[in-house]
Structures are given as C-alpha cells and as structure tokens.
C-alpha positions as MATLAB code, in Angstrom:
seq = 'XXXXXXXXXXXXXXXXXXXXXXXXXXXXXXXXXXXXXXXXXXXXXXXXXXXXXXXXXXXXXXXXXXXXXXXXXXXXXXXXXXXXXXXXXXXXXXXXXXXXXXXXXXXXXXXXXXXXXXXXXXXXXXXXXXXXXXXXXXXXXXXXXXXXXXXXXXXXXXXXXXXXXXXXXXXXXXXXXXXXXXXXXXXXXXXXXXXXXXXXXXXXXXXXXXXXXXXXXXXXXXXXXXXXXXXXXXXXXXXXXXXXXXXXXXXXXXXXXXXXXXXXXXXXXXXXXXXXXXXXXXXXXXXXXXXXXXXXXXXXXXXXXXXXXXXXXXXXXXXXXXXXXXXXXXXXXXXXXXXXXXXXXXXXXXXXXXXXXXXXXXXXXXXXXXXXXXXXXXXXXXXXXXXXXXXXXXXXXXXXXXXXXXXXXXXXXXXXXXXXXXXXXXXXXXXXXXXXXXXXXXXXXXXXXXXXXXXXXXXXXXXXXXXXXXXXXXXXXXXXXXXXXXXXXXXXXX';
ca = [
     -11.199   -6.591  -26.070;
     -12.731   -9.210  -23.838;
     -10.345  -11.775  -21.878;
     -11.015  -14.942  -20.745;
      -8.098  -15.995  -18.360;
      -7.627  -19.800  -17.788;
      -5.409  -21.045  -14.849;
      -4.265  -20.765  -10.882;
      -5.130  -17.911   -9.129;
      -4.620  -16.890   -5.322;
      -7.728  -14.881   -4.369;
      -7.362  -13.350   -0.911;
     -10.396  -13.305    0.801;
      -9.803  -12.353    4.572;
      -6.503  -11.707    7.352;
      -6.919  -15.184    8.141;
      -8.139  -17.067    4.365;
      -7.215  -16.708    0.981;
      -8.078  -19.082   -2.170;
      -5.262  -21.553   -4.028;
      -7.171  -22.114   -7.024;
      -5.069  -24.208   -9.739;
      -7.873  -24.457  -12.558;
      -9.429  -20.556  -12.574;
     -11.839  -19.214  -15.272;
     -11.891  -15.392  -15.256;
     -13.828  -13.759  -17.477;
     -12.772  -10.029  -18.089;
     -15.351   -7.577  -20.111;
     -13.850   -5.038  -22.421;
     -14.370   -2.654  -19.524;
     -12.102   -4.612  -17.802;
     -14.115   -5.568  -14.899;
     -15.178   -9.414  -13.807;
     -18.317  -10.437  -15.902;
     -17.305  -14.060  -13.964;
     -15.253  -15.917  -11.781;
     -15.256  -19.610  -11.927;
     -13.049  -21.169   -9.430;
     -12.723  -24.695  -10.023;
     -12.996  -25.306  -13.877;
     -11.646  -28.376  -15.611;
      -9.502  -27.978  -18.788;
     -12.671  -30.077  -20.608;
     -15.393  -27.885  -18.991;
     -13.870  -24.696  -20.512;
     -14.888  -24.241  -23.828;
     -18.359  -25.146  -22.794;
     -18.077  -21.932  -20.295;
     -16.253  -19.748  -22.828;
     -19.451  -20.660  -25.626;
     -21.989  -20.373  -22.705;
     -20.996  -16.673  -21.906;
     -20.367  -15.780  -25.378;
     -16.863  -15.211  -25.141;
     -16.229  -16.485  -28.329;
     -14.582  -14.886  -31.774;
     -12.362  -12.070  -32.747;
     -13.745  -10.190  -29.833;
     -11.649  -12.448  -27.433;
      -8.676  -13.294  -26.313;
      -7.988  -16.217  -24.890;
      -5.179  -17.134  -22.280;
      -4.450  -19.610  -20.783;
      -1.372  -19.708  -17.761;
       1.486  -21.634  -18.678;
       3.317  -23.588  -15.676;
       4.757  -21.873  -13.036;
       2.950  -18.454  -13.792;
      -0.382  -17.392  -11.852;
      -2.420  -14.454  -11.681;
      -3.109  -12.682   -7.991;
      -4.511   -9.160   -7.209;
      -2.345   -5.985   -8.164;
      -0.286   -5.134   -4.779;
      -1.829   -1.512   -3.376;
       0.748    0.955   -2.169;
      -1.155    2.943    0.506;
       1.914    5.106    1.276;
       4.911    6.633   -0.800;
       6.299   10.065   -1.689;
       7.239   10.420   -5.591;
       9.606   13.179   -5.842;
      11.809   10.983   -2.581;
      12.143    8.253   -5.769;
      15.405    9.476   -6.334;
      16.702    9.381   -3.027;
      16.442    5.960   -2.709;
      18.704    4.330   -0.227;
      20.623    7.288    1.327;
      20.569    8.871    4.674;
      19.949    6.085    6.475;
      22.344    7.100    9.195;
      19.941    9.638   10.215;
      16.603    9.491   12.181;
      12.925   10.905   10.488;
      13.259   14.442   11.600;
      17.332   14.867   11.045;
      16.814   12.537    7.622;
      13.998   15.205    6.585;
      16.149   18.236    6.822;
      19.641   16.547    5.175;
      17.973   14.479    2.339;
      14.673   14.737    1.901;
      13.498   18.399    1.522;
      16.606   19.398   -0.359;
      15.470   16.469   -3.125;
      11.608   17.613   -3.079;
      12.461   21.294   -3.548;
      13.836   20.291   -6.922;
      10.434   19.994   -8.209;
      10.139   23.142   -7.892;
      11.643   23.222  -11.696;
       8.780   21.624  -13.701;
      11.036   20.663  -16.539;
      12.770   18.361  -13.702;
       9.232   16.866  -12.977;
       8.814   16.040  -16.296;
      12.304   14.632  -16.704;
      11.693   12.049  -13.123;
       8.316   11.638  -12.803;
       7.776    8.828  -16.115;
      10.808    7.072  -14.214;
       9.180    7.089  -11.078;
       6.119    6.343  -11.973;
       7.269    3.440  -14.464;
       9.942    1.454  -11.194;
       6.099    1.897   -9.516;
       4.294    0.053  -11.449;
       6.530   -2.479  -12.826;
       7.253   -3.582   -9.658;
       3.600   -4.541   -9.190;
       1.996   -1.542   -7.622;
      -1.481   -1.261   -9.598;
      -2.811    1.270   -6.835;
      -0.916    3.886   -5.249;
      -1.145    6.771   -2.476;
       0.984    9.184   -3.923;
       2.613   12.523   -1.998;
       3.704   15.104   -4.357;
       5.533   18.042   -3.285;
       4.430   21.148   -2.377;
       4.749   22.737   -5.627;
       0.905   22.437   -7.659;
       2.410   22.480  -11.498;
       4.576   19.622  -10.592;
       2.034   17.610   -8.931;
      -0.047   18.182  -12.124;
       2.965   16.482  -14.066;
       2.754   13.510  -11.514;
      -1.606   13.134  -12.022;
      -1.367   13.713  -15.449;
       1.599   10.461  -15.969;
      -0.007    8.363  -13.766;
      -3.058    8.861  -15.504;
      -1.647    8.428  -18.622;
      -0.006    5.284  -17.806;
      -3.109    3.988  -16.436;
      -2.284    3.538  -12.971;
      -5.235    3.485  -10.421;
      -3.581    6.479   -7.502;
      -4.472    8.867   -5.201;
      -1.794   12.098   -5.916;
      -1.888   15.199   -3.644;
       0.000   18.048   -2.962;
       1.990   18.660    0.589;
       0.533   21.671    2.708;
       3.172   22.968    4.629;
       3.409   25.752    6.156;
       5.846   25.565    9.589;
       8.855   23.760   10.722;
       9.929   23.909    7.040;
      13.293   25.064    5.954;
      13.139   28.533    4.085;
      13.807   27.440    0.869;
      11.149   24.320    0.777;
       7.775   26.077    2.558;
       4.763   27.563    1.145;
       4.163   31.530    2.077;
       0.847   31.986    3.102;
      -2.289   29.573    4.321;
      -4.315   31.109    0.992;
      -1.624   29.890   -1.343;
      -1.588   26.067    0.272;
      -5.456   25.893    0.307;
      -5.216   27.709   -3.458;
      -3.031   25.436   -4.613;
      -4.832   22.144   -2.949;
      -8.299   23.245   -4.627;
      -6.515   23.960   -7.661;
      -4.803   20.408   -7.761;
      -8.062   18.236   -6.786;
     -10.318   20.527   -9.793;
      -7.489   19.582  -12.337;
      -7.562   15.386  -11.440;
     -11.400   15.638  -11.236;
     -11.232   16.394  -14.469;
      -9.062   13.892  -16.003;
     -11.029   11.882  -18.300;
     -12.645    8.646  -16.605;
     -13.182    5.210  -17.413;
     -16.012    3.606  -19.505;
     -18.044    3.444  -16.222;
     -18.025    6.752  -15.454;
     -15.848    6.150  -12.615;
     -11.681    7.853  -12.239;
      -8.895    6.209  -11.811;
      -6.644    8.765  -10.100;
      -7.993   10.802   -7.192;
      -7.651   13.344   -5.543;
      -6.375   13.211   -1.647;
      -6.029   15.938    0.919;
      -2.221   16.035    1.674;
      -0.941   18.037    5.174;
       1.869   16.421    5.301;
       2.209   15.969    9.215;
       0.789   18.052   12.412;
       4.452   19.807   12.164;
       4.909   21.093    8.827;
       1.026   22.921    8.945;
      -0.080   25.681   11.658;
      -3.511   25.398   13.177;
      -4.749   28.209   10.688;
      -3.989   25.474    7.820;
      -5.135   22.537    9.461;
      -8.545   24.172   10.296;
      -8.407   25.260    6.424;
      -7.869   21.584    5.129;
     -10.551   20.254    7.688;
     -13.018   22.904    6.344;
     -12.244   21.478    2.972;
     -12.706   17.715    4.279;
     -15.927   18.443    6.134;
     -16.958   19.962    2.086;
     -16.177   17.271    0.414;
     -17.127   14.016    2.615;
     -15.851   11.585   -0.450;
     -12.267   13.573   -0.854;
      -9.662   11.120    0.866;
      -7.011   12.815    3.324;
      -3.612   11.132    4.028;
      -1.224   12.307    6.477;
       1.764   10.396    9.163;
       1.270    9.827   12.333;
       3.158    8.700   15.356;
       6.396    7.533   12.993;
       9.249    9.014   15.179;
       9.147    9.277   19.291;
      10.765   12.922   19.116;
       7.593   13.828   15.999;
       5.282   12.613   18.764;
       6.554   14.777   21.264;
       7.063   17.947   19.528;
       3.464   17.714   18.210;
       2.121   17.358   21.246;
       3.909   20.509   22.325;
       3.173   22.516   19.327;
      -0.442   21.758   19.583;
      -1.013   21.194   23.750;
      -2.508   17.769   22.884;
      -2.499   14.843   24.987;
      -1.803   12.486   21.720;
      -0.688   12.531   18.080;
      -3.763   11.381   17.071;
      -6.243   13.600   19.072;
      -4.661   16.649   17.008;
      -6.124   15.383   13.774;
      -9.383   14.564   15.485;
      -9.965   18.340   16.991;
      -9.099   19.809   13.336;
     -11.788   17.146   11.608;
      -9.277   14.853    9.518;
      -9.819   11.641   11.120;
     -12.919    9.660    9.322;
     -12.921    6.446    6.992;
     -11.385    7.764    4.727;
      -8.187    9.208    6.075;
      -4.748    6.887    5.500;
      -2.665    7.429    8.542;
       1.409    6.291    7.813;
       2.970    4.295   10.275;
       1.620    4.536   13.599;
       4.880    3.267   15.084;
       4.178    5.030   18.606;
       0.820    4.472   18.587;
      -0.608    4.020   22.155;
      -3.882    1.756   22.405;
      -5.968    5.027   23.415;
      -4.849    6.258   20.164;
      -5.664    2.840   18.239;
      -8.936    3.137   19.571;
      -9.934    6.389   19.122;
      -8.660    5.801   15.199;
     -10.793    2.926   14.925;
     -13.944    4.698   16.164;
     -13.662    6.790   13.114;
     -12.919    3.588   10.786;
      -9.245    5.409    9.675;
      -7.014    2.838    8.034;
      -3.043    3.161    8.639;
      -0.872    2.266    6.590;
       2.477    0.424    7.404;
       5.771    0.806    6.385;
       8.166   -1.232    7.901;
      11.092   -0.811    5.596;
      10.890    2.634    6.638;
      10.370    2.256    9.724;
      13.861    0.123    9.949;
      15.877    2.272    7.670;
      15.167    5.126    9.796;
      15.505    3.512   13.450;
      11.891    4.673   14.006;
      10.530    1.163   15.673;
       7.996   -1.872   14.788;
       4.153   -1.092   14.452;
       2.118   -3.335   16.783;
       0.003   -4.084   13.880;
      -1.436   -7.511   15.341;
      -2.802   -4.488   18.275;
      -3.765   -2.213   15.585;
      -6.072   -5.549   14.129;
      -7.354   -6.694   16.992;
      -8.966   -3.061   18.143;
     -10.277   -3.240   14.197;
      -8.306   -0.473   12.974;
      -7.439   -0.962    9.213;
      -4.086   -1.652    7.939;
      -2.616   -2.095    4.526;
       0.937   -2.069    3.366;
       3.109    1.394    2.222;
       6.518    1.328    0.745;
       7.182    5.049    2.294;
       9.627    5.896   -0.449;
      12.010    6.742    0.497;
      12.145    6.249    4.097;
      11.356    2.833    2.439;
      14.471    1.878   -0.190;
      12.155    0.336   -2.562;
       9.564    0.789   -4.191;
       8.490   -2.604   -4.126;
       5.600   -4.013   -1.917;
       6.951   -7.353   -1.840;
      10.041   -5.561   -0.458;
       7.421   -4.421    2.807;
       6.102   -7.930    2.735;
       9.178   -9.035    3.398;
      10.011   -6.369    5.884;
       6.201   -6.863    8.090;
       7.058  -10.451    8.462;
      10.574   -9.654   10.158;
       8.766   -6.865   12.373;
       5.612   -9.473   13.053;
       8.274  -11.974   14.291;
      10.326   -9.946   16.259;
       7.930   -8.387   18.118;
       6.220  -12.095   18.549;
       9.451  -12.997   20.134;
       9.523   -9.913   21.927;
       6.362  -10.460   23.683;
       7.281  -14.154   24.288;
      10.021  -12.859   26.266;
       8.296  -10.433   27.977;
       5.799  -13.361   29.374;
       8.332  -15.792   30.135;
      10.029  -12.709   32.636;
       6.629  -12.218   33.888;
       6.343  -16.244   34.658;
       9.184  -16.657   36.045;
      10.380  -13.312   38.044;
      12.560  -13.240   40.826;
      12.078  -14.202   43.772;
       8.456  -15.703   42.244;
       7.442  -12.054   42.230;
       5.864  -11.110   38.755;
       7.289   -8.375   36.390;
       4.448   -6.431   34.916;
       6.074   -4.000   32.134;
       4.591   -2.180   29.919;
       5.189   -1.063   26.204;
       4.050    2.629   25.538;
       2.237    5.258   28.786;
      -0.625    4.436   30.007;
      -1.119    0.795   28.149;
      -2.776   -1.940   28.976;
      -2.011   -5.395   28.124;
      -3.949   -6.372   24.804;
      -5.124  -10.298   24.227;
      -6.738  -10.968   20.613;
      -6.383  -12.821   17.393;
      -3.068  -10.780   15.968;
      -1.513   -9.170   18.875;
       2.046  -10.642   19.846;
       1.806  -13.548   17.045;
       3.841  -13.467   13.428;
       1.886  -12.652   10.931;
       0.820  -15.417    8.277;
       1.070  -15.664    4.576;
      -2.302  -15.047    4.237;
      -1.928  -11.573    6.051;
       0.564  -10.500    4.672;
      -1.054  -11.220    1.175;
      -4.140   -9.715    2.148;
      -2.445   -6.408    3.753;
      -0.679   -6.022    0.242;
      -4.187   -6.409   -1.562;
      -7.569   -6.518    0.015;
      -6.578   -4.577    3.054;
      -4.689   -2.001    0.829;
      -7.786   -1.714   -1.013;
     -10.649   -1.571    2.589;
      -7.592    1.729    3.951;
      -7.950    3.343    0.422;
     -12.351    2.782    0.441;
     -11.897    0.893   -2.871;
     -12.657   -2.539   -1.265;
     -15.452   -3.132   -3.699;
     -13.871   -2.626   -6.439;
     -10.566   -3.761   -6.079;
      -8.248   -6.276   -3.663;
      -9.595   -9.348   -5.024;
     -10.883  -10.892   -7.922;
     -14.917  -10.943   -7.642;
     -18.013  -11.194   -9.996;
     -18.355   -7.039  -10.826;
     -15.273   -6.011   -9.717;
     -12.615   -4.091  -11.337;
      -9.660   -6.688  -12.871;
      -6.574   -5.128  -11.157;
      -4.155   -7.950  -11.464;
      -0.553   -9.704  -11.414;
       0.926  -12.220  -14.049;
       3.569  -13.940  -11.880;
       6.137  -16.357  -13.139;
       8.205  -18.124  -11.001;
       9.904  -20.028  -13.613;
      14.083  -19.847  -13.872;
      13.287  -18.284  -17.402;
      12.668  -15.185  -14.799;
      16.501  -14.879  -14.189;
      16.058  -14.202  -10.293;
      18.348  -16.239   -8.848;
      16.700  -15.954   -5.511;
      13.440  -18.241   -7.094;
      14.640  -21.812   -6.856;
      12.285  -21.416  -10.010;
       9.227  -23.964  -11.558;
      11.368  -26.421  -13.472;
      10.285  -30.397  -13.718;
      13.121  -31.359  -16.141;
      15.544  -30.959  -13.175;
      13.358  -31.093  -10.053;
      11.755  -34.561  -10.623;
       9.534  -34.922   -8.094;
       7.647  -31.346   -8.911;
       4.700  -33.247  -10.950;
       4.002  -35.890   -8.575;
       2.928  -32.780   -5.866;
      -0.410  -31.816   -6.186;
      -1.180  -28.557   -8.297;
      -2.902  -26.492   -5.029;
       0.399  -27.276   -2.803;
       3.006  -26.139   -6.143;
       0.576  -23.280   -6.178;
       0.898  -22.335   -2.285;
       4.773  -22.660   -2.704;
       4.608  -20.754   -5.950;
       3.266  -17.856   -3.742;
       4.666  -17.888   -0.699;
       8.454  -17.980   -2.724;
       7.247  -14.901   -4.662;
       6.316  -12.942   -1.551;
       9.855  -13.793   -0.098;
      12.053  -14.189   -2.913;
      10.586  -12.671   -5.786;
      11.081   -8.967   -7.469;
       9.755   -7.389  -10.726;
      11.577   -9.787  -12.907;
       8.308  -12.203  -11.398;
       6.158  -10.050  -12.612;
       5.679  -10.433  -15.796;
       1.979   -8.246  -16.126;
       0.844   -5.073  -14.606;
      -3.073   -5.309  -15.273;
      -5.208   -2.737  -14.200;
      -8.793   -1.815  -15.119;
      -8.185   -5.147  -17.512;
      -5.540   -3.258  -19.551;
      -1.883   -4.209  -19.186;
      -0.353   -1.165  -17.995;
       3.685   -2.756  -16.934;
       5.875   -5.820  -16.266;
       8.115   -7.496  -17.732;
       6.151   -8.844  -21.144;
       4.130   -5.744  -21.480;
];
C-alpha cells in the first residue's frame, strides 16, 4: 500500500547541515521507496498534492504526525557482533584481548549448537531493531549453519544487514577455531551463495548481504588472509568488514605477527582495503594510517561505548574527517552494552568533548611553557599536528545525526539509497515520539497542558529540541516505528 506521510521531519543532509522541516509531505510508493518529498507543505496545500500525485483511495494510507512525534532516517549500525547479544554488560573489568578470551569466545562457541541459534537469534535480532537500527553490519560466529539462522531472521524480519561469518584460524582458543584454511573459505562461499539467494525486493535489489568477515589480522594466518583477498579481488561488489587498531597491545602483536610497519598496511598487502571495506574502531590509528585508509575510500566505523567499556581509548574522529576518511556509528555489541545507536550517540559526543578539551589543554601548555619555552607533544609515533574542520572540536548535533544515518549509510556504499529521505530513495525510517505518553522519564516529554509556553515557540525550534532530547535522552520507548523498505518492521506501535 502507498503512504503519504504528513508532518516534521529532520533530513540530514551533510556533517555540518541537516533539515528541521515541521510541515513534510512524503510520498511512499508501495515499493516503499520516495515517489516525492515535499518539504515545506501547508496543512491547506495537502490534499491538492495528495490528488495531484494520485495518491488518493483505498490504495492509500494517509498519516498524518500527531504533536510531539516526527519521522527521521532509520539509525545504521555499521558494527556489532550477534551471538555477543547475550553478553551484554559483563567483563568490563577486562581489556579487548583478556575480555576476548574470558567472555567473549566462550559465549560465541555456543552457536555452535544450532538449536541455541534458533532459540537467541529472533531475540537478538528483535532488541536490534526495536531500538531503531533499520541497517546493520552483522558478525556471526564462525560456525556457517548458525550464521544461516542469523541471514535467514533478519531477512525474515525485514531488516536491511550485512551478516558474515568469522574466519579464524590462529590465536583462537582450541575449542572456538576453525581447522583448516579450506573449511573457513568453504564455509564463507557457502554462507554468501545461501544470502544471495534470499528472495529480493520488488526492485530486484536484496536487503541482506553478504560481507567478507576475518575477524582481525590475529585470529587469520597469512594463508587465510591471502584466501579472503583472492575472494575480494573476485567479487569487487562483496563488502569486507574487519577491526582495526582497537587495543594498543592488538596493534602491537599484529605488527609482530605480520613484520608490518602498521595495522593498517597488513590489510592493504593482503588486498582488503577498498571502498567498500568497514574498518571498527580505529582507536590507535596514526595519521599515516588515516591516510593511507582514505586513499582507498575505506569507511571506519566507531564505537565509542566500546571503546570505554573496554579501556581501549577515544577515536580522533574529527582527524579521521578531516583526512576524508568515512565514519559512521557501530554499537560493537558487546564491547558496546547496548544495542542502541542513540546509546553511541551519546557516547561520541562525550569522546568528541573530551578529546576537544584535551587538545585545548595541550595548546594552552604549548602557549604558555616554562620558562617561555614551547612544549611540542605529540599524540601517537611519528604524528604530525593536524588543523581542519573536525579535528580537536566537539562534535555537533548535526554530526552526530548524520554519523548515525547518512554517514552509516556512505561506510556501508548504500548512500543512494538510504541515510536520508530523497526523491527515489529507499524509505528507511523512524516514528519518534517524544511525548510523556512514551513513559521515559528521561524526556521532559511534548506536553502544552502543563508546559504553557510550548505553543507560543515556533514549530522548527520545538522540532530542533524534539531531536536533539531524543539523541540524548531518548531509548526505544521513543521509537514508536521501525520502517524499512516502507514496511514497518519494529517499535513500539508496530
């Protein structure tokens, strides 16, 4: 059924813009992509619109936003690991490496069991999307039949995902490693031929992908690295994801185990750097590496409630922006402890401002050394200092939204079709209500019986508060529609 949607939307458009549009028109096709966008349409103008564009009759649905709600693009998870879902908020005591070996492999080795992956998987898939996660980079295990389980749900459910399967072949404990180099690269082709063909949308085009999965430089041997590059270098279009730089002592050992000056130069010599590839983290990242990631147009993706949990450090993403790199937002379940992205909004802000205040620090000691000597110090080997548009300033409210959505969507190659609301693009969107019907007690929610004063303040500045107090205060009981592909797929009136 066709949808005409009637009210304010926030359309992100750039790091540095996005729309506040209080009187919307969308018009959704029964494909559920954007036959129009009308962005400033007034109440008396709309049946005129609706009749114009034939979106008129039993064929239609009609709705329009009641106060306090408005619709925004679907948040894009370019990072988590499903079967970590239930490990949610344990082990933070520990850092990546001592966390992996205590927690996390013992939990992902239980998918071993299919029955179990049929038992989690709905659950984890379901906290996904109802917390407003309409696209998602999925890890699986390393096991291909539950990995199936995981493509075939989030298919079902009518998700838009990418969902591989871990290779991982080293510096695995014995009970949690494939056996051979033939079975990983068996069980990889075997995974992407059974998600190609899952049935597609109307268009022709899928929802869930396939994505090349080592899992990092240390769990694969160069036999299996050069395996999955030969299968990249095959299949230009097949997305790779993979972590880099998350943990100083990861950084080290792989550049001992693979006699490479940098993290990032090992996945350049075996061919799995290109535009395509979603990088996690980054923490470490030096500037040489930042550029050299750039030149092949990867995107990273970051993960700062991870990164915090686990005591691995702040991405310089305002130096990961200015060199051009690409950078959207990953929950990192569950490094992360939620699977929420407004959780990581949250979470990049705090990092944004704290290395801001950092690096006003750091050039107030340089001003004003001793002696009237200037300090020069320097963050990570071998850098040099950095000036641009993002480096050492907070990030705004119109970066972080467009990390969640647009710049989710450029890291994962889908910018034109998702990440914003556009003529011919895909609807992937969010009903939010910020009303106190919500029941979040951290919304000081839309109510003009006891807030007087709310309907003498112009509808675009209600709208910007609207947003920025979802982004910092809201959860899933905001989101009251999980839309994707024009179908409503979660939230809380689904």
């Amino acid at each position: 059924m066709a949808t005409a949607y009637y009210g304010p939307v926030i359309n992100p458009l750039s790091l540095t813009d996005y729309l506040s549009l209080p009187q919307c028109l969308i018009l959704v096709s029964s494909e559920g992509n954007i036959e129009e966008i009308y962005e400033d349409v007034q109440s008396s103008q709309v049946q005129e619109l609706l009749v114009k564009h034939d979106y008129t009759g039993p064929g239609v649905s009609f709705i329009q936003l009641k106060d306090g709600k408005f619709l925004m693009p679907g948040f894009i998870d370019t990072h988590t690991h499903a079967p970590q879902v239930p490990n949610l908020g344990v082990g933070g005591e520990f850092q990546l490496l001592q966390w992996l070996d205590n927690y996390t492999f013992p939990t992902e080795a239980r998918f071993k069991d299919v029955d179990y992956a049929k038992r989690a998987y709905p659950d984890v898939v379901r906290r996904i999307v109802n917390s407003g996660t309409t696209t998602c980079c999925y890890y699986g295990s390393l096991h291909l039949e539950a990995t199936k389980v995981l493509a075939d749900l989030v298919h079902e459910r009518g998700q838009r995902a990418f969902v591989g399967k871990c290779n991982m072949n080293q510096n695995s404990p014995p009970y949690y490693i494939e056996p051979s180099v033939n079975e990983s690269i068996d069980t990889t082709l075997a995974l992407i031929k059974h998600i190609e063909a899952l049935p597609r949308i109307s268009s022709g085009q899928p929802l869930v992908h396939p994505i090349l999965t080592p899992r990092f430089a240390i769990s694969c041997t160069e036999e299996l690295l050069t395996r999955v590059g030969q299968i990249a270098l095959e299949n230009p279009k097949l997305a790779i994801q993979t972590h880099i730089s998350e943990n100083k002592a990861e950084v080290e050992l792989t550049k001992k185990l693979f006699n490479a000056n940098s993290y990032a130069q090992v996945y350049e010599r075996f061919h799995l750097l290109r535009n395509n590839t979603i990088l996690a983290h980054g923490v470490q990242l030096t500037e040489d590496e930042m550029v050299l990631i750039a030149k092949y147009g990867a995107g990273v993706s970051h993960c700062p409630t991870s990164n915090f949990y686990l005591s691995s450090g702040m991405a310089r993403v305002g130096m990961l922006l200015d060199h051009g790199v690409k950078v959207g937002l990953g929950t990192d379940a569950a490094g992360g402890y939620s699977p929420s992205i407004l959780s990581t909004i949250q979470h990049a802000s705090i990092a944004s401002k704290m290395l801001a205040m950092q690096a006003a620090d750091k050039s107030e000691r340089q001003s004003h050394g001793h002696h009237g000597h200037k300090h020069h110090e320097c963050d990570c080997d071998g850098d040099k200092k950095q000036t641009g548009r993002f480096a050492g300033e907070k990030l705004s409210i119109a970066t972080l939204l467009y990390l969640a959505t647009l710049g989710g969507a450029h890291v994962c190659c889908l910018q034109d079709r998702i990440g914003s609301f556009a003529k011919g693009k895909a609807f992937d969107a969010l009903l939010v209500s910020v009303g106190d019907e919500t029941g979040n007690p951290g919304v000081w929610g839309y109510n003009p019986e006891r807030d007087l004063d709310v309907a003498a303040q112009s509808a675009e500045k209600s709208l910007l508060e609207w947003l920025e107090r979802f982004m910092f205060c809201g959860d899933d009981r905001n989101i009251r529609k999980v839309i994707v592909q024009g179908r409503v797929i979660g939230g809380q009136e689904s």
